[in-house]
MARVEX-618100 format. One record per residue (C-alpha): x, y, z. Coordinates in steps of 0.001 Angstrom, whole numbers, padded with zeros to 6 digits, always signed. Layout:
XYZ ...
***
This chain:
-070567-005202-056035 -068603-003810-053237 -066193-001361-053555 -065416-000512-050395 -062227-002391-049947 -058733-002346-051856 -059483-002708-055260 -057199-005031-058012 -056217-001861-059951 -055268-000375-056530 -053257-003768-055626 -051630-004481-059249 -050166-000228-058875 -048837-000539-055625 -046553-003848-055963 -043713-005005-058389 -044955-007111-061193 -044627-010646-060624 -043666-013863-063011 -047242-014698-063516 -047878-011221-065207 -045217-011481-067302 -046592-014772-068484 -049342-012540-069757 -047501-010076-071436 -045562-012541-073300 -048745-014340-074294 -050336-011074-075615 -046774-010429-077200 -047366-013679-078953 -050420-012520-080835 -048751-009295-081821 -045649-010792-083202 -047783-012938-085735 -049747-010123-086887 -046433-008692-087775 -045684-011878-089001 -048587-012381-091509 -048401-008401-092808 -045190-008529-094449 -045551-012289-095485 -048292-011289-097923 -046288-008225-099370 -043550-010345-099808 -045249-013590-101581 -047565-011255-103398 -045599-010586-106649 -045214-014545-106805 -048846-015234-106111 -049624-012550-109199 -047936-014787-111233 -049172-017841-110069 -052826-016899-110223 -052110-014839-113264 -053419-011548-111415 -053048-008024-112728 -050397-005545-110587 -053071-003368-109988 -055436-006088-107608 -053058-006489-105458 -054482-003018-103611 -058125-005544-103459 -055479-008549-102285 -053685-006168-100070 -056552-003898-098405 -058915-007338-097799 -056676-008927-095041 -057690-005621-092972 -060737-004895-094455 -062272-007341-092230 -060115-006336-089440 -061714-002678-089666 -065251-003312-088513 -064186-006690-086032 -061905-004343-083897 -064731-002263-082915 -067186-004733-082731 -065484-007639-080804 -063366-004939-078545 -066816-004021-077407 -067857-007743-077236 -064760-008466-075481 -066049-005671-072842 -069060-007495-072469 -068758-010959-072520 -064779-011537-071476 -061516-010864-073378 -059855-013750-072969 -062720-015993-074736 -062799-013367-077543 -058913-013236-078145 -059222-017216-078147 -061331-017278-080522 -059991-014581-082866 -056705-015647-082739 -057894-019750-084201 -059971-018113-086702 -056590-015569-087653 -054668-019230-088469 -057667-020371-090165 -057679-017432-092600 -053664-018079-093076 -053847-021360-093926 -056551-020564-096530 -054237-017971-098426 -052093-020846-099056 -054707-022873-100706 -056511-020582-102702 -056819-020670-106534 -058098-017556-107677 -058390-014013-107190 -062232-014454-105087 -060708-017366-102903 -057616-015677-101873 -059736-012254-100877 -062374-014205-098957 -059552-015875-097078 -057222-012417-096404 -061038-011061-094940 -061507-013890-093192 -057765-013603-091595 -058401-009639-091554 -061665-010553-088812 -059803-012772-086268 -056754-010172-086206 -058895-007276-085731 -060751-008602-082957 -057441-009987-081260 -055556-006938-081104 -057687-004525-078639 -058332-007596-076467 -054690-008471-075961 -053513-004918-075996 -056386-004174-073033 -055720-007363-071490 -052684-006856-070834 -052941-003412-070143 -055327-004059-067135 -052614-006075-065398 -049872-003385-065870 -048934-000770-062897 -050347+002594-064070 -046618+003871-063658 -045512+001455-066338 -048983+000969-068588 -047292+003042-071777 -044356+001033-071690 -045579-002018-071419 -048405-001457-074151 -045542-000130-076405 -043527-003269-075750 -046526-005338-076630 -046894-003515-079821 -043014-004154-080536 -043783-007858-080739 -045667-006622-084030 -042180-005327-086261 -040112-007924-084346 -042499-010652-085908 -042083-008507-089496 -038155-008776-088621 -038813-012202-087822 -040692-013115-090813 -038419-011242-093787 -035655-012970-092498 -037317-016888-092425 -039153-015800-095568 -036614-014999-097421 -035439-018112-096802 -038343-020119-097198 -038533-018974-101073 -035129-020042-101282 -036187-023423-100308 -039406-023779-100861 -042586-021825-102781 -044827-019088-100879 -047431-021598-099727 -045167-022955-097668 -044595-019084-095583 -048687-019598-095041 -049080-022902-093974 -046449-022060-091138 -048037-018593-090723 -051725-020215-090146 -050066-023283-087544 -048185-020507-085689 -051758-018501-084689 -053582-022111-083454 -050861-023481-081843 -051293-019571-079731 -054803-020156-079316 -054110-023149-077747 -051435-021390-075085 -053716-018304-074540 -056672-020539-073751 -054773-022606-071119 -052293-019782-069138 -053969-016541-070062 -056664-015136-066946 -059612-013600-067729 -059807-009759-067099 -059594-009483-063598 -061616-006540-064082 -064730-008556-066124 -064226-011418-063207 -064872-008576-060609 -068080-007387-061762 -069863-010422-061804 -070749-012379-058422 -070995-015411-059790 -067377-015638-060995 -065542-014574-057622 -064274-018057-057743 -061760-017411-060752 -061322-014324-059301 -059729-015714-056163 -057715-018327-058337 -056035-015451-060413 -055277-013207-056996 -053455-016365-055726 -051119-016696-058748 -050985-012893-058602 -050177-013446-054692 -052751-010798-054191 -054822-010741-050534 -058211-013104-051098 -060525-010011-050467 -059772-007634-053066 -062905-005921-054555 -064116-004259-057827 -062756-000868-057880 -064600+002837-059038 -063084+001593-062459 -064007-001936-062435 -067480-001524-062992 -070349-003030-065214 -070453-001302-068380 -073374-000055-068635 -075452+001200-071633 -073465+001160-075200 -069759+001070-074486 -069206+002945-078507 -071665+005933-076972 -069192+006029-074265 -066344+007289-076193 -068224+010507-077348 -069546+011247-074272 -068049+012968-070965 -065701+015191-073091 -064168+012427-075114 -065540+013419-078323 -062627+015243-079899 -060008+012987-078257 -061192+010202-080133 -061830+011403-083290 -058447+013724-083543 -056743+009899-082443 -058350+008254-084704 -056978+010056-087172 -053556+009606-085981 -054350+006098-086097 -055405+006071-089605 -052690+008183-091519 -049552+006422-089622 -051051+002780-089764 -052270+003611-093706 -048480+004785-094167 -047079+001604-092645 -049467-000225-094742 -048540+001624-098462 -044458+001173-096924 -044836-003055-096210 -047002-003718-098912 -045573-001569-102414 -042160-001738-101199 -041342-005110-102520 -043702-004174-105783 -041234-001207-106378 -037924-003417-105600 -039250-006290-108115 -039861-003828-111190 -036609-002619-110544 -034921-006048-111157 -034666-006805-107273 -034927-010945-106178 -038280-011361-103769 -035437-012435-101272 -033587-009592-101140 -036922-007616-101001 -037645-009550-097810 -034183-009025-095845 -035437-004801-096873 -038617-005499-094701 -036279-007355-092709 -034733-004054-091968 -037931-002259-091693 -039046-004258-088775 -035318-003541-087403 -036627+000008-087027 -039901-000102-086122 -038846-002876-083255 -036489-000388-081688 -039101+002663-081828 -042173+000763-080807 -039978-000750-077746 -038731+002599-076953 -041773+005000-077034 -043542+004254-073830 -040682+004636-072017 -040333+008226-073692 -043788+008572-073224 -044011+008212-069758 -040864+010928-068969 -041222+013268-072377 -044775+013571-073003 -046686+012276-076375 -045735+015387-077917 -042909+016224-077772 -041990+012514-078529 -044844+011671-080998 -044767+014983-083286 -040833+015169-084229 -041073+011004-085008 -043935+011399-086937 -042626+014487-089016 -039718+012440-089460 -041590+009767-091091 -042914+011722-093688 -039510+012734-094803 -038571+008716-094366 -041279+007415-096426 -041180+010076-099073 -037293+009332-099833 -038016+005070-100176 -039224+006176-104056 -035737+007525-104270 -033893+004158-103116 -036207+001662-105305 -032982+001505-107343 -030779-000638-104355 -030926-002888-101541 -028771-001094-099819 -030747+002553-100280 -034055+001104-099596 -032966-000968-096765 -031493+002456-094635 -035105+004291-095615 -037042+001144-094632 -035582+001126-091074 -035935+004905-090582 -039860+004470-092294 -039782+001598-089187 -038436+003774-086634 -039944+007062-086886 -043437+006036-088337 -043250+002902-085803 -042537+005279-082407 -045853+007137-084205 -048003+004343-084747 -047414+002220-081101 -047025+005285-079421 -050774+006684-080696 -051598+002621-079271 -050039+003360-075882 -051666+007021-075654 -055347+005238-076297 -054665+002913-073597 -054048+005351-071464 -056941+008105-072655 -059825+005203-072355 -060798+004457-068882 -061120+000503-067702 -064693-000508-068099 -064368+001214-072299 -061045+000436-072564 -061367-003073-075460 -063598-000719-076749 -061461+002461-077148 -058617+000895-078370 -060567-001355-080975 -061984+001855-082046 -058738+003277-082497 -057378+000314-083869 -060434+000266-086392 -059521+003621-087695 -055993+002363-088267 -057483-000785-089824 -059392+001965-092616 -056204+003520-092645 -054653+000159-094395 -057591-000440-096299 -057731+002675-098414 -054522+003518-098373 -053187+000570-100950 -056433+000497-102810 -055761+004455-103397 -052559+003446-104263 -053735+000831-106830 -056418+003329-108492 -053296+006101-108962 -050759+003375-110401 -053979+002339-112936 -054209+005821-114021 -050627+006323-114812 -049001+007555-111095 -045265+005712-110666 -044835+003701-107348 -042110+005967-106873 -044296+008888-107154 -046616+007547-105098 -044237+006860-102354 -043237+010212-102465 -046597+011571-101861 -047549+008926-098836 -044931+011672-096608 -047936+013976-096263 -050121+011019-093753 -047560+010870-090807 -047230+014995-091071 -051011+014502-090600 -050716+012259-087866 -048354+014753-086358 -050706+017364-086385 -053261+015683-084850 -051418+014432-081726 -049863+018325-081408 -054120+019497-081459 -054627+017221-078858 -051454+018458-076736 -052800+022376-077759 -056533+021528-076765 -055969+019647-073652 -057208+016324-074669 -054708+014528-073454 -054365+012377-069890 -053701+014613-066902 -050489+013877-067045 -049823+014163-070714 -051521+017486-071097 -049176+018766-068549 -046033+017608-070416 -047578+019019-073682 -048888+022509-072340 -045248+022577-071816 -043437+021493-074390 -045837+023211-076620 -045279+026469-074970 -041492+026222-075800 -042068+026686-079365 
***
């Protein structure tokens, strides 16, 4: 392919963003606000499906950690699919088999049903969120690529906002296979959308001659010149795209983000799902517990909107390090509030906030650490280690509560994974692992303390 001439990436920098790309970051947006949707709607009918499938309190950490356990091993895998074969036809299809899995959870009736569907949901979210997040991320100006991934990734608390709020109303209406059946339409009706408006990666289209055709169609609606080419970054992928992220110097990058990824997403995940547990034993309606999470995706909407801004004029560290140590403190005190609606609701928005401008803003530094042609596959790495990080982290919980540990206690002791997270975004800052850009801001802000 030639690359002679002005390149999409070059184009797409250089000129204002136009209607037809923000038809594709509200379609991506779509995908993360039911992903928010469907993570608190689980915590939240899960005390009511324990009784109704006479479960024990202790497999809801199997119940809990299945609906990403799947998710763990599809991000990597279809993000490097989606590098190789198109994202948009992978995010089409994850997204359908995401409201397949939903709809399931309402029907099942017993404990093996109800896992197998939560996997089966856990698979078609895992594979949808690097797609959309590089997707979209492709058709951003550089200047603007952190925000704009961070603003994605708010869709994901305002669809937990969203969903405490209708859910709590739903159970006052209705019982919690009703929050799944809508859950599981919402996801195939946004198949359907992302299928007809959403372009292919310009990107994929560029590196194969036989597609220049839907190439030209998309620089058209972009208003683009007919002749742009494939670019130094738009090329074929070649050899194994997962070898690629532990090679030219990326090594410790990707394994010091990946662990961001998985202490602040496993914190999230022990804050959404044991929340509503604690509230219940302590005498607390399942409505009130969702207007909490309500609250929490107040938070986390206003920090995961906010942080690539910050990003882009602070510097990850000196934004990402103070949020995340602030988390810890957050998500330690919740075992304090159990006892009120009020109490929890105040620590569940600051959990939101400060763990929140963490977790998106660890999203919005992968998208800009993995170059182009690796990128689905960087950030479903990343996302996969987050994905672990929900897994183990309420099946640990479980095991401690069946030997005798408080959900209070354990609360208390979930502050240590954001300080953890914190430390590993301020080793990438010290090391100079970070973006040009960002290790420049960081060497600095670093060398102030």
């Amino acid at each position: 392919m030639n690359t002679s001439g002005r390149s999409f990436a070059d184009w797409i920098d250089g000129s204002p963003v136009t209607r037809f790309q923000i038809t594709i970051f509200i379609l991506c947006g779509c995908v993360a606000f039911l992903d928010g949707l469907d993570s608190q709607s689980i915590a939240i009918a899960a005390p009511l499906i324990v009784d109704a499938l006479g479960l024990q309190k202790a497999q809801l950490g199997v119940v809990f950690s299945s609906g990403v356990l799947g998710g763990v091993l599809s991000a990597l895998a279809l993000g490097t699919l989606a590098d190789r074969i198109g994202r948009k036809r992978v995010l089409v299809a994850a997204t359908a088999l995401f409201g397949f899995g939903t709809l399931g959870t309402a029907f099942a009736g017993s404990f093996a049903s109800l896992v197998m569907w939560r996997v089966v949901a856990g698979v078609g979210l895992g594979g949808a969120v690097p797609c959309f997040l590089a997707l979209a991320s492709e058709y951003a100006p550089a200047r603007r690529r952190a925000t704009i991934s961070s603003l994605l990734w708010a869709a994901f608390p305002l669809g937990g906002m969203a969903g405490g709020f209708a859910n709590g109303w739903i159970l006052r209406h209705y019982d919690w296979h009703v929050i799944f059946i809508v859950g599981g339409a919402l996801p195939l009706l946004c198949a359907v959308a992302v299928a007809e408006w959403l372009p292919e990666s310009a990107r994929f289209l560029a590196t194969r001659p036989e597609r220049q055709a839907a190439l030209a169609r998309i620089a058209r609606r972009l208003g683009a010149p007919q002749d742009l080419t494939a670019g130094p970054d738009e090329v074929r992928t070649e050899g194994v795209p997962l070898r690629q992220l532990f090679t030219n110097g990326r090594a410790a990058a990707t394994l010091l983000l990946s662990g961001a990824f998985f202490t602040a997403f496993g914190t999230l995940a022990v804050a959404l799902l044991w929340t509503p547990i604690l509230l219940r034993q302590n005498g607390i309606h399942a409505s009130d517990a969702a207007i909490v999470l309500g609250y929490h995706g107040l938070g986390a909407l206003i920090g995961m909107g906010a942080v690539g801004r910050l990003i882009e004029r602070f510097g990850s560290v000196r934004v990402l390090v103070p949020a995340l140590l602030a988390g810890a403190v957050s998500i330690a005190l919740t075992g304090v509030t159990g006892t009120s609606v009020l109490g929890s609701g105040i620590t569940m928005t600051l959990v939101g906030l400060f763990v929140g401008i963490g977790a998106s803003g660890s999203i919005s530094l992968a998208v800009l650490l993995f170059p182009s042609e690796i990128r689905s596959t960087g950030v479903g790495w990343s996302m996969g280690a987050g994905r672990l990080g929900q897994v183990v982290a309420p099946v640990l919980v479980g095991t401690l509560i069946q030997h005798g540990v408080t959900v209070e206690q354990v609360l208390f002791y979930a502050g240590v994974a954001p300080a953890v997270a914190a430390l590993c975004i301020a080793v990438m800052g010290l090391a100079r692992l970070l973006p040009p850009r960002e290790a420049r801001t960081a060497r600095s802000d670093l060398a102030m303390h």
